[in-house]
Every structure is written in structure tokens, then in C-alpha cells.
N, C-alpha and C positions, 0 to 999 in steps of 0.2 A: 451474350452476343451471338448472334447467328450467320454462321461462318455457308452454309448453304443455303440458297434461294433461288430463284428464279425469274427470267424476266422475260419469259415468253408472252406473258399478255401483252406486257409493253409494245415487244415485239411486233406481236402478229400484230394489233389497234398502229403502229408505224407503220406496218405493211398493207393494212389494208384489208387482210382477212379475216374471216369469220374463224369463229370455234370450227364449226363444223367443218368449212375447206380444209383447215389443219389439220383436223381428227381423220378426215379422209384420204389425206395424204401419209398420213402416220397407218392410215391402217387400225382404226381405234374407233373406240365409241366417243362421242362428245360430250359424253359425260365423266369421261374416263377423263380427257384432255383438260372438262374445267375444274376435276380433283387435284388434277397435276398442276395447276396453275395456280389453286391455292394451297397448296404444301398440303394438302389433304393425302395425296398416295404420289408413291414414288417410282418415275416412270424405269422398265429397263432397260437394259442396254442399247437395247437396238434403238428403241423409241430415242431416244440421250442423242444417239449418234443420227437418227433421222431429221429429231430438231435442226443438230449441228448444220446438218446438210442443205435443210429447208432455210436457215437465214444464213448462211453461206458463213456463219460466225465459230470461232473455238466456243469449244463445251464448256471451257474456263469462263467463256465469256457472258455464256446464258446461265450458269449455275452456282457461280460462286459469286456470293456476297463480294462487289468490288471493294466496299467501304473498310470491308476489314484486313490490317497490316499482318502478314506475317509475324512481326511480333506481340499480335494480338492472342494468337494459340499455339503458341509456344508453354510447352508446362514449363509453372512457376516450380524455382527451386524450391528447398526448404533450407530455411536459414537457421 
């Protein structure tokens, strides 16, 4: 199960922008940005906290798989 993802394409296609306006707001290439958006490379910190900024949403909110419960990855004991 995949406990991180992202949902900036979502995003940005609900907001109306292009790859490229986002890539230029992040300060990035656009190809860099459509890596990021298919879990192909992982953006840092800054870019993380720039997204956050640019959909005005927590980082919880664009990165982390919502579907999965807390006690989804929880280590299993051993019995």
C-alpha cells in the first residue's frame, strides 16, 4: 500500500494551471515538476513547502495518501 503520493496534478487541472505556470512559480523546470507529479523524483523541501503555499493547503494534504488509516502502517507484531 502506498502510504505517500501526491496530488498536485489534481490540483493544479482544479486550479486551472499549466505545468509550466507551476514549474515557474516553484522556480523549476517542467519537466522536473512532471517527474514530481508522477512519483518519478522526489521534490525538496523547499519545493514541498512552495507547493503547500501555491494551493494554500497542508503538506499532509497534497502528500500523503488520504485512503490510508493509521493503522494501516503500524508494524505488525509477531505473535
Amino acid at each position: 500500500m502506498t502510504v505517500i503520493s501526491n496530488r498536485i496534478k489534481q490540483l493544479r487541472k482544479l486550479k486551472g494551471v499549466s505545468q509550466q505556470e507551476l514549474a515557474d512559480y516553484l522556480e523549476i523546470e517542467r519537466t522536473s515538476l512532471s517527474k514530481i507529479e508522477n512519483m518519478r523524483y522526489n521534490p525538496s523541501s523547499r519545493v514541498i513547502i512552495e507547493i503547500s503555499n501555491f494551493f494554500n493547503l497542508a503538506i499532509g494534504d497534497i502528500f500523503f495518501n488520504q485512503s490510508v488509516s493509521p493503522t494501516d502502517t503500524k508494524r505488525k507484531q509477531a505473535i
